[in-house]
FIZA-79845 format. One record per residue (C-alpha): x, z, y; residue number from 1. Coordinates in Angstrom, 2 decimals, decimal comma. Last residue first. Layout:
% residues N
X	Z	Y	NUM $
...
//
This chain:
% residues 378
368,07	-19,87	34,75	378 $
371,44	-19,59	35,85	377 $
372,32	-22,93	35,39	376 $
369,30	-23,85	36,99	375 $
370,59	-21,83	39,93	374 $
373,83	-23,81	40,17	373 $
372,55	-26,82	40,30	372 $
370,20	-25,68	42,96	371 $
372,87	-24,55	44,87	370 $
374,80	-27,93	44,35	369 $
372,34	-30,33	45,62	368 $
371,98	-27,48	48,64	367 $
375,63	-28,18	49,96	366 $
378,52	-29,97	47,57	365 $
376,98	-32,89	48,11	364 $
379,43	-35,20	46,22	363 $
377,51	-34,26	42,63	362 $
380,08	-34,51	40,00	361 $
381,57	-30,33	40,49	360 $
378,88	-28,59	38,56	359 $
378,73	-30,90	35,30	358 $
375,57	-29,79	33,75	357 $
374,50	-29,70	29,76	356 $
370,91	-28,59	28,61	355 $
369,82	-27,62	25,31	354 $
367,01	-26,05	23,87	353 $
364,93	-23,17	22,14	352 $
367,64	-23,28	19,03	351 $
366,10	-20,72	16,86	350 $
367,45	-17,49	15,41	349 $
367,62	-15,38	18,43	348 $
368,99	-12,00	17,68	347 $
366,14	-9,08	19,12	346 $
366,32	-6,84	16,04	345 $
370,58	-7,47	15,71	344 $
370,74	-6,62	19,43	343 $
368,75	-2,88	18,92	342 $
370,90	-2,13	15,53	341 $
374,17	-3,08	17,12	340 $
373,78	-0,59	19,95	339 $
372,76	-1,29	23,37	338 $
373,47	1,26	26,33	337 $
376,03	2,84	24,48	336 $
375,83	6,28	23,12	335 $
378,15	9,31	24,41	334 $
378,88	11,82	22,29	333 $
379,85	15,32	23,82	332 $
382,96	17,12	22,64	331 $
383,77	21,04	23,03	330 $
388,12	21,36	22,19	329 $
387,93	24,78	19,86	328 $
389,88	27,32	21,02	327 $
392,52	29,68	19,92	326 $
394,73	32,18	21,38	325 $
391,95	34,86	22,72	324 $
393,70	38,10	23,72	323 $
391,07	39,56	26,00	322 $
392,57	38,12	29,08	321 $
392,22	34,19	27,93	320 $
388,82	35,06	26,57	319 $
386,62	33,83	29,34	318 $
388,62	31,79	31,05	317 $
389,32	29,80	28,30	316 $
385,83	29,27	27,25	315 $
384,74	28,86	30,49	314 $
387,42	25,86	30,56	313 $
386,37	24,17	27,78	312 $
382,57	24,40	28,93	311 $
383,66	22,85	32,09	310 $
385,81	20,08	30,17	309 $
382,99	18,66	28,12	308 $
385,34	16,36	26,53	307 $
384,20	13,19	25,94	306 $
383,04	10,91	23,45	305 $
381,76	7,01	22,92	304 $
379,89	5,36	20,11	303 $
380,80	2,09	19,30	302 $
378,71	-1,68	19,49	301 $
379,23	-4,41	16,91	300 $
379,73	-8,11	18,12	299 $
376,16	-9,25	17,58	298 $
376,08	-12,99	15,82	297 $
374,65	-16,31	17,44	296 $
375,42	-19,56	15,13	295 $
377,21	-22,31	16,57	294 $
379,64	-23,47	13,33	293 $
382,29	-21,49	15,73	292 $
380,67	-18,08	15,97	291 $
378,89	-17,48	19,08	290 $
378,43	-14,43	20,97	289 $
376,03	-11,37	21,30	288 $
376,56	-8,05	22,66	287 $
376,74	-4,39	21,44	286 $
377,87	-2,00	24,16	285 $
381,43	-0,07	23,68	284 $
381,28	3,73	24,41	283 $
384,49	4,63	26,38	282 $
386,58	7,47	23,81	281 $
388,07	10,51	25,32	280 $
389,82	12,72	23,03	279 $
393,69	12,01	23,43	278 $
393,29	11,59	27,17	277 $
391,30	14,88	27,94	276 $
394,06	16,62	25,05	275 $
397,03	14,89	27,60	274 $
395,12	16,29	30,60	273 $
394,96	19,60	29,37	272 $
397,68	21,19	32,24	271 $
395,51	19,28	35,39	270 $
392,57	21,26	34,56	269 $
394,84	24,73	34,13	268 $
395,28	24,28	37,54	267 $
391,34	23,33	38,72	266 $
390,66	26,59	36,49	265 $
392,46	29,08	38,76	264 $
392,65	31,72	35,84	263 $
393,06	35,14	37,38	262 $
395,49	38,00	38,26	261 $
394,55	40,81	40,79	260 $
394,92	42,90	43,35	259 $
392,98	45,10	45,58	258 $
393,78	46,91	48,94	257 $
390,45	44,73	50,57	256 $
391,14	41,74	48,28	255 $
394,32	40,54	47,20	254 $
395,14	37,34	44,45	253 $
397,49	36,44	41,68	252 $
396,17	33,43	41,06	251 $
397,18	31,67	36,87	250 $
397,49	28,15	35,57	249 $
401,39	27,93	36,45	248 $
402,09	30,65	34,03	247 $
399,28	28,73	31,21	246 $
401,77	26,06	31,26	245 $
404,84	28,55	31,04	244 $
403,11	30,21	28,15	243 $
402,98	26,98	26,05	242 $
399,55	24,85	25,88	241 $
399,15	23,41	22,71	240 $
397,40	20,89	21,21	239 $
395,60	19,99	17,77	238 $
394,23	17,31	15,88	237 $
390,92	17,14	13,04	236 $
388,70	16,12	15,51	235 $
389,27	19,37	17,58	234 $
391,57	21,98	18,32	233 $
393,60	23,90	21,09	232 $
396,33	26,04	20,79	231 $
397,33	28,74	23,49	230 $
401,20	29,84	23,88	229 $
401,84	33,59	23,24	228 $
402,40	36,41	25,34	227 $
401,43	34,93	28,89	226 $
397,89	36,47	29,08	225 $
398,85	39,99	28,17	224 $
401,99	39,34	30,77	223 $
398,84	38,92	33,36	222 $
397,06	41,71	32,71	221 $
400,46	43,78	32,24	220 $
401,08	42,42	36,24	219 $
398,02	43,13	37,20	218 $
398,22	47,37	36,10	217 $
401,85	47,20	37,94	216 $
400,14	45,56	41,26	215 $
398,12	48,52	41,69	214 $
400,38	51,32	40,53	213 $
402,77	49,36	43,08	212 $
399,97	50,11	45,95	211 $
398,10	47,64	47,87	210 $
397,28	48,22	51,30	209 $
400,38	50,05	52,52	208 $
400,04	53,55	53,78	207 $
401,78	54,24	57,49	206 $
403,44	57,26	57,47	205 $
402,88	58,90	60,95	204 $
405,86	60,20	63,54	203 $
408,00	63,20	63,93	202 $
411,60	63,06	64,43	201 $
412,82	66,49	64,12	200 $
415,14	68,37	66,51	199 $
417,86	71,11	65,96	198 $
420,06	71,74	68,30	197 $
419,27	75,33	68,16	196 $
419,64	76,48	72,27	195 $
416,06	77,15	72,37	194 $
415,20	75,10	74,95	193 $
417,60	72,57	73,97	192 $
415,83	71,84	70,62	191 $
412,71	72,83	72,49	190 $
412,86	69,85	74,54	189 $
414,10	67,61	71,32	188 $
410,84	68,83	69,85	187 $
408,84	67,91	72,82	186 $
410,29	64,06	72,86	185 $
409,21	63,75	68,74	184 $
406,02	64,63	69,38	183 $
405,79	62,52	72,27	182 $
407,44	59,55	70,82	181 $
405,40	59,26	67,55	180 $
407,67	57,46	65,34	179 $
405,91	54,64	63,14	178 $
406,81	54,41	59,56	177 $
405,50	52,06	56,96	176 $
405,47	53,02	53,65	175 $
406,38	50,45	50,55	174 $
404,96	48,80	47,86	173 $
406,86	47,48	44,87	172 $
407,27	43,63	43,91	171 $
406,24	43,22	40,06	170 $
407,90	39,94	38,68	169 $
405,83	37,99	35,95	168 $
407,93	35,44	33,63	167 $
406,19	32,59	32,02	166 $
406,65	30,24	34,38	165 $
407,35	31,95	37,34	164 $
404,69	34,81	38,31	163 $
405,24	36,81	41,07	162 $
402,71	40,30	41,63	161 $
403,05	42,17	45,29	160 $
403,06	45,82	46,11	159 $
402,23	45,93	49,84	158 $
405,12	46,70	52,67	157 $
404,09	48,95	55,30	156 $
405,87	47,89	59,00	155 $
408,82	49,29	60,12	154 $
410,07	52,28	62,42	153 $
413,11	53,78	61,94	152 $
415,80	51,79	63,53	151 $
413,72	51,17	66,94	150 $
412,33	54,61	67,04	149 $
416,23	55,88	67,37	148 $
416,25	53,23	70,51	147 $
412,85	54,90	71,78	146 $
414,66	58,34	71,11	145 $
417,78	57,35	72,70	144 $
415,46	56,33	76,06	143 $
413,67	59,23	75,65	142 $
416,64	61,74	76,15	141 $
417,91	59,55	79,38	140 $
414,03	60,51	80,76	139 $
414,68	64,04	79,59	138 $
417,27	64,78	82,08	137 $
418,18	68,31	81,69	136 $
420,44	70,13	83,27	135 $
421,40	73,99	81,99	134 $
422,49	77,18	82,89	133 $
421,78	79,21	80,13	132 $
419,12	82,07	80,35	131 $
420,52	85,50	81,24	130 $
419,05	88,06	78,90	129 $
419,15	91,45	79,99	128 $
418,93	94,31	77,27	127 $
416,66	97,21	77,29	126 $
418,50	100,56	76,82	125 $
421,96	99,04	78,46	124 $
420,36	96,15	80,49	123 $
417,91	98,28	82,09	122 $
420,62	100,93	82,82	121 $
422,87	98,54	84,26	120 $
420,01	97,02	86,68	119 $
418,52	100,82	88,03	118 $
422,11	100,90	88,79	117 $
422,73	98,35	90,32	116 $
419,21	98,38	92,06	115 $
420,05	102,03	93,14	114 $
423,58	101,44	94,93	113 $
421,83	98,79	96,95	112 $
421,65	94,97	95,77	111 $
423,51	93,21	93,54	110 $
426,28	94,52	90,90	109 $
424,53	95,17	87,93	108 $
424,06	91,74	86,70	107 $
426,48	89,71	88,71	106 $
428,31	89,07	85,91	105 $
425,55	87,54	83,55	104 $
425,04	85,00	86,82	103 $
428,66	83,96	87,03	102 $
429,10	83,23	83,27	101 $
426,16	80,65	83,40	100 $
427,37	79,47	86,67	99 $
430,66	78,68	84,99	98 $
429,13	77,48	82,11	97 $
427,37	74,84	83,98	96 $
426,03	72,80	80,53	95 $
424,96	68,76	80,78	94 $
422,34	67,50	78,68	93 $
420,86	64,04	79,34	92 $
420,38	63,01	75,42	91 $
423,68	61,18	75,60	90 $
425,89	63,89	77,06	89 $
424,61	66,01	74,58	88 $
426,11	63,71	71,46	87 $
423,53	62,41	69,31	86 $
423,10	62,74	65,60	85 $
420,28	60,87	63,40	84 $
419,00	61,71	60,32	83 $
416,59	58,98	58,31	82 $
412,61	59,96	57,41	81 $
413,40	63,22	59,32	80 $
416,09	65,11	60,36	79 $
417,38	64,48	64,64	78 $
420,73	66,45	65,37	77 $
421,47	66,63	69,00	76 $
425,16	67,24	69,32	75 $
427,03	69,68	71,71	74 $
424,12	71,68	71,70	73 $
424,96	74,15	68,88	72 $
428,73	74,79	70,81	71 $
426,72	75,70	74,11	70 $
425,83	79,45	73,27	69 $
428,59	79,83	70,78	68 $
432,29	78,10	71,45	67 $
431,12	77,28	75,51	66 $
429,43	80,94	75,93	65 $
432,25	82,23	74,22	64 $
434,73	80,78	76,38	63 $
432,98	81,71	79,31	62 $
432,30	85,09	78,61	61 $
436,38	85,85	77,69	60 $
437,09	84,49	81,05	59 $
434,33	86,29	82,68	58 $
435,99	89,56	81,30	57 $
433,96	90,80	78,01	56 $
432,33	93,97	77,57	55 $
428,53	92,96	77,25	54 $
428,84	89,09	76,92	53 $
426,50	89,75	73,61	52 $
424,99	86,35	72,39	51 $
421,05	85,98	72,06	50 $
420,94	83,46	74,79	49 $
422,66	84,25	77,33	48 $
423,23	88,28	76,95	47 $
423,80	91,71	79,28	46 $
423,14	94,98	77,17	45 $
426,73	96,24	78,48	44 $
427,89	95,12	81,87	43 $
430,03	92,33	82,37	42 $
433,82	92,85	82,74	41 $
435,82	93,15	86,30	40 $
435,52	96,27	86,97	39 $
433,48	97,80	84,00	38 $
435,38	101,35	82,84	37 $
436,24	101,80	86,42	36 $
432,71	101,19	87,61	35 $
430,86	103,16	84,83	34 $
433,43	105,54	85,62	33 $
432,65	106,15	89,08	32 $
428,72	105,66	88,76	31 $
429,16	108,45	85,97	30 $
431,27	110,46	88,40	29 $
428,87	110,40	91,29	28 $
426,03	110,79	88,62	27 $
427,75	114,02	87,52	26 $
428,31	114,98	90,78	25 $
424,78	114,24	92,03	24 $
423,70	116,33	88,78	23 $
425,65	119,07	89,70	22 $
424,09	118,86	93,47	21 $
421,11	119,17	92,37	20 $
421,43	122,11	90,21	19 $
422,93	124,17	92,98	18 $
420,37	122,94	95,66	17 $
417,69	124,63	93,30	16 $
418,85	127,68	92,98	15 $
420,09	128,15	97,03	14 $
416,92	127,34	97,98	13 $
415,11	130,31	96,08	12 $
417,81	132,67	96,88	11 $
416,89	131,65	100,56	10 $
413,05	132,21	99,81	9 $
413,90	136,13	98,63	8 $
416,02	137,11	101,83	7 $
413,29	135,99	103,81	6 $
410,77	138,31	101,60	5 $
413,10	141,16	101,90	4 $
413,43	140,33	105,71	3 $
409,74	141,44	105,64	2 $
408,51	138,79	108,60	1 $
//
């Protein structure tokens, strides 16, 4: 071997150990300060949650983990259709800051000399994030959302139309509400999850069948009906029904989401009883009698009337919305059976016999008597 060319590869060595072992030093020194600088504070780039611990001793970590990290899940707060707060304790949630603490500590300092470090430099140009340590128990976090379901949910309401005499009394609708307990359960998971504390109740509106536009647009159909009294006329007389009368007259009915006001005609039937009364005459039949010389005369017959109370009523029903106030009373005449003119045509004027009987002389008060009493008839 040319002991110029030995001489060469030995140079060779000796340049690169030399850098090597500077930059073993300088990480020697590095580790050392890094440890100096650190002992007994968490590494930089370490966080629980999205809070910084980088810096601080455990002590200072824990009380910042309980006054930020676990301060937002003291309470539970629930917005929606009402709010609602609950206390952690009550929705299951229990907090090991200790632990928490412990584990962004030990970040860094497991493992061989090259995991710690390959750890603190991950956590200084990359961050570490050191979930909280927390228990959970989201069947005790159901049960308060079942009893918050219990205060929030209720049944639709419909708009509704009340009439009292002549007053009319609009009842408004209303939404139902019914919470939907799995929606609601996984946004109280990621309330805690995520460290906010902020939950929503979630659940569907139910509609009611009959809104208050609805029963709004009934109730001016009905006041329209009730703003003045309604007169009736005929034979010269007159009646009136007041708005109170016509009030109790009137249906406020609902129909597949519909609703509306109308006459219920056997009510308003009873209310014209006075003009039925006033109005109705009984036909009187023509008949004959005896005067007191003997002589056969024909007691006069008279017409009779009536009201024709289904055409009345159609009447009334059928302009009672449209702002009708006056009617006229419909009367039918009703002719007797014999009128004077038919008896006087058919008077007897000649005596075609007598016969006289005395029912109660015979003492056979069996067939004697019958036949008595059918010649009599005869």
């Amino acid at each position: 071997m040319n002991p110029f060319d030995s001489g060469k590869q030995n140079s060779r060595r000796q340049g690169i150990a030399g850098p090597v072992i500077i930059i073993c030093a300088i990480i020697a020194v590095l580790v050392a300060a890094d440890f100096w600088l650190n002992s007994g504070k968490i590494h930089r780039g370490v966080e629980v949650g999205s809070i910084s611990l980088g810096g601080k001793t455990p002590a200072e970590a824990r009380q910042i983990v309980r006054d930020q990290v676990v301060g937002p899940l003291e309470e539970i707060d629930f917005d929606g259709p009402e709010h609602f707060t609950r206390k952690a304790g009550e929705m299951g949630v229990s907090f090991n800051i200790d632990e928490t603490v412990d584990k962004a500590y030990a970040v860094g300092r497991e493992g061989n000399i090259l995991d710690r470090l390959s750890e603190r430099l991950r956590a200084s140009f990359g961050g570490a994030t050191i979930p909280p340590d927390i228990d959970y128990r989201p069947a005790k976090a159901r049960g308060e959302v079942r009893e918050i379901a219990s205060r929030v949910d209720h049944p639709p309401r419909e708009a509704n139309v009340k009439i009292y005499g002549s007053e009319v009394e609009v009842a408004k609708s209303r939404d139902g509400y019914e919470l939907n307990l799995a929606a609601t359960m996984a946004s109280v998971d990621s309330a805690i999850h995520d460290m906010s504390g902020k939950a929503r109740l979630r659940g569907d509106v139910l509609d009611p069948g009959v809104m208050t536009a609805e029963a709004e647009a009934a109730a001016k159909k009905a006041r329209g009906a009730l703003s003045e009294q309604l007169m009736l006329k005929a034979e010269g007389k007159s009646w009136t029904l007041s708005p109170a009368d016509l009030g109790s007259a009137l249906d406020v009915t609902k129909q597949d989401g519909q609703i509306d006001v109308s006459l219920n005609r056997d009510h308003l039937d009873g209310r014209l009883t006075n003009v039925y009364n006033d109005l109705t005459v009984k036909p009187v039949e023509a008949s004959y009698d005896f005067d007191s010389g003997g002589d056969v005369f024909v007691k006069p017959s008279h017409e009779g009337r009536s009201v024709e109370g289904e055409k009345l009523l159609d009447s009334i029903q059928g302009g009672l919305f449209e702002g009708k106030r006056e009617y006229q009373v419909p009367i039918t005449v009703a002719k007797p059976r014999y009128t004077t003119a038919e008896l006087e045509a058919k008077k007897p004027t000649e005596l075609q016999g007598t016969y006289r009987t005395n029912y109660t002389a015979t003492t056979d008060q069996g067939q004697t008597r019958v036949e008595n009493l059918k010649i009599a008839s005869d």
